[in-house]
C-alpha positions as CSV (number, residue, x, y, z in Angstrom):
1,X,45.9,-8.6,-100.0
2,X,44.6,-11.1,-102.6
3,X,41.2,-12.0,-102.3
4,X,40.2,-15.7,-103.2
5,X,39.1,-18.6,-101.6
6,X,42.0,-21.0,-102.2
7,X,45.7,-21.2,-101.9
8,X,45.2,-22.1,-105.3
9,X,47.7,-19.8,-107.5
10,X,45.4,-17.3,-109.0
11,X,45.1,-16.9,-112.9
12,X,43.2,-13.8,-114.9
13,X,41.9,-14.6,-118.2
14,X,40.4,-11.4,-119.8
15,X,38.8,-11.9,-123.4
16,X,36.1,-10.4,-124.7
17,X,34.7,-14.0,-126.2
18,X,33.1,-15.9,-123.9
19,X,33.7,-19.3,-125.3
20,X,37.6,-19.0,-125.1
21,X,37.0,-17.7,-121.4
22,X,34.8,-20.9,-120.5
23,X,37.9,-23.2,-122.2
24,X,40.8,-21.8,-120.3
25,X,38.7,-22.0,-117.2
26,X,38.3,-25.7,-118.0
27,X,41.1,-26.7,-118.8
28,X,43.2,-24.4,-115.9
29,X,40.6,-24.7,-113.1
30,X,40.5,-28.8,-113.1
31,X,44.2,-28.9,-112.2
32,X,45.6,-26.8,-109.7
33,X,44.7,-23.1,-110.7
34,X,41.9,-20.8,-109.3
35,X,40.5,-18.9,-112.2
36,X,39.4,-15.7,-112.5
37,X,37.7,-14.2,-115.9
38,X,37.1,-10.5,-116.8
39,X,35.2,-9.4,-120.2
40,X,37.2,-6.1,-120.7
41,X,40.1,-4.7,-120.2
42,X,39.2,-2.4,-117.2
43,X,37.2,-5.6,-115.5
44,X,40.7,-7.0,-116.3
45,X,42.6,-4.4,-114.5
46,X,40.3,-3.9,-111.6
47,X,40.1,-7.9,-111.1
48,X,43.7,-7.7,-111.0
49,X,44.6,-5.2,-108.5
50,X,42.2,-7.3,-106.3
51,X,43.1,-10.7,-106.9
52,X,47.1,-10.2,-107.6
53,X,47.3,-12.9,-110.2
54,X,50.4,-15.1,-110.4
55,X,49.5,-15.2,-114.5
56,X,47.1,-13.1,-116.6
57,X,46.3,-14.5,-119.9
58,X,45.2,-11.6,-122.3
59,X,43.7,-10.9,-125.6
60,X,45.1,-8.1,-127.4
61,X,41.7,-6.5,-128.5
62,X,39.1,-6.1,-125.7
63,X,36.5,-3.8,-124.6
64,X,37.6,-0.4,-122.7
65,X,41.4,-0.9,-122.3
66,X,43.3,-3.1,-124.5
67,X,45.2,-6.0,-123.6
68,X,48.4,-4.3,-124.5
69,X,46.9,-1.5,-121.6
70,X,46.5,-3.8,-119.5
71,X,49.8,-5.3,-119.4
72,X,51.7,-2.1,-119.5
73,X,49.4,-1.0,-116.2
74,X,50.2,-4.0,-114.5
75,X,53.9,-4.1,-115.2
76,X,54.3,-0.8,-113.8
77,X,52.2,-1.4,-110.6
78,X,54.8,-3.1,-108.0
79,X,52.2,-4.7,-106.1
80,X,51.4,-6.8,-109.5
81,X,55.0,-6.2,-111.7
82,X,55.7,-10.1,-110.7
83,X,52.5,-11.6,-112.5
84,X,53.7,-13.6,-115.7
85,X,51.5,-12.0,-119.2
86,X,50.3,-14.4,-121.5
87,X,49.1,-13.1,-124.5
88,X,46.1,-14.6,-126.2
89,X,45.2,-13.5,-129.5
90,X,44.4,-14.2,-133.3
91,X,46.1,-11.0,-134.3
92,X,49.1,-12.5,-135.7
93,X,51.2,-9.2,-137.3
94,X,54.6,-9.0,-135.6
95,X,54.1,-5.4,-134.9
96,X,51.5,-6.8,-132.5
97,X,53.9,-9.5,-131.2
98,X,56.5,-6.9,-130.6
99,X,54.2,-4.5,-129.1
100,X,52.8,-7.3,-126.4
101,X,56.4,-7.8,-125.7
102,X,57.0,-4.2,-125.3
103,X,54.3,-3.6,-122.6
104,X,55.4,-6.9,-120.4
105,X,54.6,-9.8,-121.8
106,X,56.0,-13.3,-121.2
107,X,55.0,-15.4,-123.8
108,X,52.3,-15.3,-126.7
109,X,49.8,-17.4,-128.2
110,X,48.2,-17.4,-131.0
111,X,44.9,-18.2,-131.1
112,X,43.6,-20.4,-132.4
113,X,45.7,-22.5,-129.5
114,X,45.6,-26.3,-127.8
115,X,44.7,-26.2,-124.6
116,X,47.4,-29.2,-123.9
117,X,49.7,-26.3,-125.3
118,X,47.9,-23.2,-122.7
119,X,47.9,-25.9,-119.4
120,X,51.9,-27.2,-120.2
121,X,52.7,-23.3,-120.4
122,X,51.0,-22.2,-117.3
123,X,52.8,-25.6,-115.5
124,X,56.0,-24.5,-116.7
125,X,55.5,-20.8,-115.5
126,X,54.1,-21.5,-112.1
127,X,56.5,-24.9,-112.1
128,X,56.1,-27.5,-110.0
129,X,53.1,-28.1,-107.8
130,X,53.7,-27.8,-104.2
131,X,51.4,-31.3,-103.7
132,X,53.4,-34.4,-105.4
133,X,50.1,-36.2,-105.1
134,X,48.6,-33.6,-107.8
C-alpha cells in the first residue's frame, strides 16, 4: 500500500542535481501533487515500490541505476506498470530518446525545460483535478 500523507496523487522526481529537484518540487507541490524526490536511481526505485507513484519524472544519467533502469524495473513490476515516465534529461541524442521510449517511457523532456511546460504535462497526464475549486 502507498505510503504518504495525502490523497494527493504522488509524483517521483529522481535526479541527481539537486537544484532541478528543488524546482519540480515547487512548481508540482504548490498545486495539487505530493512530491517525492530520490538522488539515484536505486533511492528512485526503492521510493517507488513504497510510494506507488502515479508519475515518475527521471533523468537519464543518475547515480547507481540509470533512469533508463529504473523505468524498465518499474514497467515490469505490476504493482507499479500503471505509473506514467517522464523523462528528464539534457542528453538530447535520439538513440537516448529511443532507448527511454524502449524501457516505458511516456513522454520526454529535454532539459533545459519551463516549468509552465513540466506542470501543463503532469495536468494533462493525471487530467482533471477531482476538486473544481483547485
Amino acid at each position: 500500500m502507498p505510503e504518504h500523507p495525502t490523497s494527493k496523487p504522488v509524483v517521483l522526481i529522481a535526479d541527481d542535481e539537486f537544484a532541478l529537484r528543488r524546482l519540480v518540487y515547487v512548481t508540482l507541490e504548490s498545486s495539487r501533487y505530493h512530491i517525492v524526490e530520490a538522488a539515484s536511481g536505486d533511492e528512485a526505485l526503492r521510493l517507488a515500490q513504497q510510494h506507488q507513484p502515479a508519475i515518475a519524472l527521471l533523468d537519464i544519467s543518475m547515480p547507481g541505476l540509470s533512469g533508463i533502469e529504473v523505468a524498465q524495473a518499474i514497467t515490469a513490476d505490476p504493482v507499479l506498470s500503471g505509473t506514467k515516465i517522464i523523462f528528464l534529461t539534457g542528453l538530447a541524442h535520439p538513440t537516448v530518446e529511443r532507448a527511454a521510449f524502449d524501457a516505458g517511457a511516456n513522454h520526454f523532456l529535454r532539459k533545459p525545460f519551463s516549468p509552465l511546460q513540466l506542470l501543463d504535462l503532469v495536468d494533462q497526464i493525471m487530467g482533471p483535478a477531482d476538486d473544481p475549486a483547485g
